[in-house]
N, C-alpha and C positions, 0 to 999 in steps of 0.2 A: 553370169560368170564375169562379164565385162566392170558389172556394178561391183562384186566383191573383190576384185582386182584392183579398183581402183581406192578401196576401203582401209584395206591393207598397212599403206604408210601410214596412217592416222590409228588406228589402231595398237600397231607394236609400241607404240613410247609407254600407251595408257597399260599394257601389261606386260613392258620392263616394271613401270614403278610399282604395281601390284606384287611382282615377285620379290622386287627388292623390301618392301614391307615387314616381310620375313626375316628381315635380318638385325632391324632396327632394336637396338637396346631397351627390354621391358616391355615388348609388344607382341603378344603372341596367345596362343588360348591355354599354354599351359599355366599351373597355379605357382609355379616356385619362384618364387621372391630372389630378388637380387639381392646381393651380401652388401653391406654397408661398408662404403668407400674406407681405405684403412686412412687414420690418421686427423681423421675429421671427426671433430666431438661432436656424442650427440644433444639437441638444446635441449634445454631443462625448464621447466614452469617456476617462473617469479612468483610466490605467493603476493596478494593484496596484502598491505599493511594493515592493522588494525587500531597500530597507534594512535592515540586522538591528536587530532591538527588543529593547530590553534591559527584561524586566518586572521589577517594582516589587519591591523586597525587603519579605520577608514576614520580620516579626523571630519568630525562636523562641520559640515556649511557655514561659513559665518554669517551671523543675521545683516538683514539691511540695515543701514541707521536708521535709529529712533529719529521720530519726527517731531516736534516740539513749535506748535505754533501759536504765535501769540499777537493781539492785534498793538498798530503802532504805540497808541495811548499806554501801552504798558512797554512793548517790548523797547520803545522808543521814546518814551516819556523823559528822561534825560541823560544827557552822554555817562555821566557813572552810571545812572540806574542798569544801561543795557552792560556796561562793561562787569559790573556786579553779578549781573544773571548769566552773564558770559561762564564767569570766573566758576560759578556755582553748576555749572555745564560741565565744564571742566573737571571740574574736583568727582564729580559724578562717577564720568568714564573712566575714571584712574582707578576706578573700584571695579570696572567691569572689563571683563576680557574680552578681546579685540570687540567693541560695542562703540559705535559712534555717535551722538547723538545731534542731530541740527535745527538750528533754533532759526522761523521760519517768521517775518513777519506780514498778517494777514490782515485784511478788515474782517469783522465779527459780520456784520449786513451786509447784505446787495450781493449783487447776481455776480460779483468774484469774490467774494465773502466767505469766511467759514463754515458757514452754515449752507451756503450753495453748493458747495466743492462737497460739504458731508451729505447732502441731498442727492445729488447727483453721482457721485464719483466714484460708489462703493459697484456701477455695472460700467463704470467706464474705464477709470483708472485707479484700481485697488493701491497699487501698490504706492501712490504717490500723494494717500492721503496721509494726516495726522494721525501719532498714537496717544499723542495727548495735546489736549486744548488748553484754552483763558476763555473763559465767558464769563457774562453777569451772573451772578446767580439769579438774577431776577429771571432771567431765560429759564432759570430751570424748572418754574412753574408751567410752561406750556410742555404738555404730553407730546406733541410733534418734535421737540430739542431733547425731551428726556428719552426719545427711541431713538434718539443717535448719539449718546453717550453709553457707557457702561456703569451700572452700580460698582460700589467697588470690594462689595462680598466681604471675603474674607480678606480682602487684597491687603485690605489699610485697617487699623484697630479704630473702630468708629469712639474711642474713648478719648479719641482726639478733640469731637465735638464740643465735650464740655467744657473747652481753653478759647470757641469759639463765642464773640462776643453776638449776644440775640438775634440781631437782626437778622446775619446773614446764617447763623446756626440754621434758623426757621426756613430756610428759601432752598437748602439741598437737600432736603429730606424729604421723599414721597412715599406713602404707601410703605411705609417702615425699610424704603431702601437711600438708600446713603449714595448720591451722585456727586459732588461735589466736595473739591475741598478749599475753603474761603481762604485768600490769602491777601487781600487788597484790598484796603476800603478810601472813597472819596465821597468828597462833597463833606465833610462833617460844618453846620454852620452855627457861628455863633461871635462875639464881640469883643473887639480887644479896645483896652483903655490905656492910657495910663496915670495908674494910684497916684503919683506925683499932683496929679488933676483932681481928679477925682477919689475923693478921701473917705467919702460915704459909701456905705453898702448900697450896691445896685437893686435899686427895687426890680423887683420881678413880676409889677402890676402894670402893664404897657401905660394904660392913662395917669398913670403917676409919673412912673418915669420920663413918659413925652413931655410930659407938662411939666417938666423942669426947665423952667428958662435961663437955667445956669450951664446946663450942656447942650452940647447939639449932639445928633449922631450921621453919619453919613454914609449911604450906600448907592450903587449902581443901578440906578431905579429904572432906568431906561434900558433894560437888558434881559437876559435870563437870570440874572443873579434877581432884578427886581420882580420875576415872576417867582419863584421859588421864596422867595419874601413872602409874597400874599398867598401861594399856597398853605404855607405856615400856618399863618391866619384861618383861613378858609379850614382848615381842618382842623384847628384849636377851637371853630364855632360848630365841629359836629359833622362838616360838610362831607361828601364820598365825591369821587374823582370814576365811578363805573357802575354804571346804572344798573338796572337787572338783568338787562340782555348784553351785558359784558360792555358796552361801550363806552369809550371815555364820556363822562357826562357832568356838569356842574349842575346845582341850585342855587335856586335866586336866593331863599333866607339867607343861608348860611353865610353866602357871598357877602351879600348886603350886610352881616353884620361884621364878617371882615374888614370891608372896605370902611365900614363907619371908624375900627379899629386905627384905622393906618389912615384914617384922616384926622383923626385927634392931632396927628403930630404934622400939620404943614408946613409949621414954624419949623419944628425940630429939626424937619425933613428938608427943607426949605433947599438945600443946594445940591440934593441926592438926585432930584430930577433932571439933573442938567450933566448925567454921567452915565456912561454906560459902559463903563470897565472896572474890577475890582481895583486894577492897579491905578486908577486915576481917583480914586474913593480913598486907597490907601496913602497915595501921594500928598490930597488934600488933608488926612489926617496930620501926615508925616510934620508937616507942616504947622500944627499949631492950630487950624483952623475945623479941625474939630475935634470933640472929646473923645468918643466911642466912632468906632468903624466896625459897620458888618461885613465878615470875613467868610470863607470856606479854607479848611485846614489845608488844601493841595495848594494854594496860592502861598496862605500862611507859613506853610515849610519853605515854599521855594523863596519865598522872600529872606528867611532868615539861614536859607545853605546859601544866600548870596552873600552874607553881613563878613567882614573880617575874618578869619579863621580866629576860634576861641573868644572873642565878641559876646557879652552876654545882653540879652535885652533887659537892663534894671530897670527902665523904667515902661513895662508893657505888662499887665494883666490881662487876664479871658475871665466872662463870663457868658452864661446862658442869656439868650434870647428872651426878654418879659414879653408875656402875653395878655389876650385878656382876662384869665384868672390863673394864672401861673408862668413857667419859663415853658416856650415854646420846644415842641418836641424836635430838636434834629431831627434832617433828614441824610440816608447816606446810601450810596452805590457800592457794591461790592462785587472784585471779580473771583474766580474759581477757577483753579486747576477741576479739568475732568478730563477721562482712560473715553478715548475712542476707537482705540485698536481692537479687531474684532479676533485674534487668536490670542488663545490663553496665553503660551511665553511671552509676546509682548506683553501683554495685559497687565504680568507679572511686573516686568521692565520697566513699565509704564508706572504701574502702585512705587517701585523702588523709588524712580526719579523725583514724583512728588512728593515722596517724604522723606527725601535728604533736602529739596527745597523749600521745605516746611515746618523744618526745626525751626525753635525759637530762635537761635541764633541766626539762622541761614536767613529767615524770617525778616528781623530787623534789622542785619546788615542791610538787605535786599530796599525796604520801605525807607530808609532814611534815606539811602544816596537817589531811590525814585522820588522821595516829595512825597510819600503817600503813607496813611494811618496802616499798620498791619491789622490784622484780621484774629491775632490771636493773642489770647490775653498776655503770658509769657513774654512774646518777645515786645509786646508794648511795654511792661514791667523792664525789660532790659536797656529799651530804650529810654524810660520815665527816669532812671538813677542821675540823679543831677540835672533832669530838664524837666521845668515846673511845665511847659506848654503838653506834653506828653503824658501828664499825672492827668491835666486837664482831660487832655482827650479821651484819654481811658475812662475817666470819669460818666464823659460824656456819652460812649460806646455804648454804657452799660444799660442807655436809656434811649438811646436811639431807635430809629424804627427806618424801614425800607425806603426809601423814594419809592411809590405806587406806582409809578408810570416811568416811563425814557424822557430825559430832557429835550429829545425833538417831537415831543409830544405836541399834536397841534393845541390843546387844550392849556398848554404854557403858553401859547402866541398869545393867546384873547388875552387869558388872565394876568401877562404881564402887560397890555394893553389896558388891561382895568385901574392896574395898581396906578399906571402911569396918568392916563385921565382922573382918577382920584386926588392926585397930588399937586395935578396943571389946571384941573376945570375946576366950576364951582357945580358940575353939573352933582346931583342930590348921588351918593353912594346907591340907593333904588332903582335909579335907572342907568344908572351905569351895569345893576349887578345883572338887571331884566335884557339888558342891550348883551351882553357878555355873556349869556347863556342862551338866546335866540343863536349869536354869531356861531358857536359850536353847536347848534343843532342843525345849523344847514345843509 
């Protein structure tokens, strides 16, 4: 009794609010629905539209700039030449929408080289490689540099090729695919006179011509100019520069009758040995004090974009080089645009760039202000109208053959080593050639 006594106040609040429940609007166990509030509209269902939405154009990503790398010897070979290929940079981007393209200049070797950075850099830093290169095409006969360029398919009309002069035509082509596009050629060697002087035809039979004690001729005998001289030689008697297991190699015959070659003329040669720059060979010519000078066509341009503006050289002829039964075969270097960008739209971007820089005109603007022979027939032709040295070199293009090896070839140290003891010693051409092929087998 005590306990429900005291239960009592706690209880009556909990059913007050039980009764009061009863009374609450909408709450209760009968079924009849309350009447809808006057005044108040009731909502209505929005149908879905079914018109078609056209969404919002999202403008395209702009691409990164095009990458454009080229090593100094080219992109820096002389203040017009880079400002030329500048200009041709230029003219490029103005055809392409928001496209930038940056011209980068690299070394070709060594371990910051372009070919290091293309070795390495495709897991390291993609995005900060080349989309297109300058290389030798000589490079492009190693399979390890041909799997880091792109063919260029359908990119480029390979019917470009046949404007290419031989040598370098030969050197981008593998396995019927098309790497390379030739734009640059140096080293082309051979002799400038002048007819004022010399009024006879130049014999083309080395022992004749040395043996004329009425000329001299002068070159840079103590150099690489004077290795590249008895290479000449050495392969006008048959010789090979790479043995059977690929290695740079000489032979003693062939040597030996080179060197007997280039000792016919000691007289001739008599003040060649005491030089070791073209421009100090060229000087001694300049000068009266010899007839003929053996040249290379990159010195030959830049000497004459030195001469006066409009200057003509009336009194300088070119001829081929005599050998021992004919004119010695040029030799010459040439470089190549190649597509290293590995996604197709570049790739695309890539093909355009090199072939607005590889019209004939873009072409030989580009080779005159560098000092360098172009690479394709045409724009030599454009360069040749009114310049007899240019008729010459075309000429000589067409008969040209590769430089076999790199000029820091160790196998030029010896052999311009040969040519020079040839010229200095009385030691017998035989042991000299036996001495100079032991030293490169060691």
């Amino acid at each position: 009794m005590t306990r429900t006594l005291r239960l009592l106040p706690l209880l009556l609040p909990i059913l007050l609010l039980f009764t009061s429940c009863d009374q609450l609007p909408g709450v209760g166990s009968g079924d009849t629905a309350l009447p809808p509030v006057a005044g108040v509209p009731t909502p209505s269902v929005v149908p879905i539209a079914t018109a078609n939405v056209t969404p919002p154009t999202v403008p395209a990503a702009p691409l990164s700039p095009l990458r454009l790398w080229v090593p100094p010897e080219i992109g820096a070979r002389t203040a017009s030449g880079t400002e030329e290929l500048a200009n041709q940079v230029r003219a490029f981007e103005s055809t392409q929408r928001d496209l930038d393209v940056i011209v980068e200049q690299e070394p070709f070797d060594g371990s910051g080289g372009i070919l290091s950075y293309l070795r390495t850099g495709r897991q390291v830093a993609p995005s900060m490689l080349p989309d297109v290169i300058a290389l030798p095409t000589s490079a492009l006969a190693d399979p390890s540099v041909r799997e880091m360029v792109f063919p260029f398919g359908g990119l480029i009309d390979p019917a470009f090729l046949s404007d290419i002069y031989p040598a370098p035509a030969g050197q981008v082509v593998s396995d019927d695919r098309l790497y390379g596009y030739p734009f640059a050629t140096f080293g082309l060697s051979h002799l400038a006179y002048r007819p004022s002087v010399v009024t006879d035809t130049v014999s083309m039979n080395w022992s004749t011509f040395i043996s004329d004690t009425g000329h001299t001729l002068v070159l840079p005998a103590d150099s690489r100019d004077g290795a590249l001289f008895g290479l000449q030689f050495y392969l006008a008697e048959g010789g090979a520069v790479i043995n059977d297991t690929g290695q740079p190699d000489l032979q003693v015959e062939p040597l030996t009758r080179a060197l007997e070659q280039i000792a016919l003329g000691k007289t001739g040669l008599l003040q060649s040995r005491q030089m070791k720059t073209l421009d100090e060979a060229w000087q001694y010519h300049q000068l009266g004090l010899s007839d003929f000078v053996w040249t290379r066509s990159d010195y030959l341009l830049g000497e004459q974009a030195g001469r006066p503006e409009g200057s003509s050289p009336v009194d300088e002829a070119y001829s081929r080089i005599p050998g021992p039964s004919g004119p010695l075969t040029p030799l010459t270097a040439t470089w190549a645009w190649a597509i290293t960008a590995s996604d197709p739209v570049r790739q695309e971007l890539a093909a355009e760039l090199i072939a607005s820089l590889t019209t004939p005109e873009a072409m030989a603007a580009w080779a005159e202000r560098a000092q360098v022979l172009p690479a394709r027939r045409e724009a030599m032709s454009l360069l040749a109208e009114g310049n007899r040295y240019h008729r010459f070199a075309g000429g000589e293009l067409e008969r040209a053959q590769a430089l076999p090896l790199s000029e820091s070839s160790r196998l030029l140290d010896v052999l311009g080593d040969a040519v020079f003891q040839v010229l200095t010693t009385e030691t017998p051409p035989a042991a000299i050639a036996e001495a100079t092929v032991a030293a490169l087998r060691q």
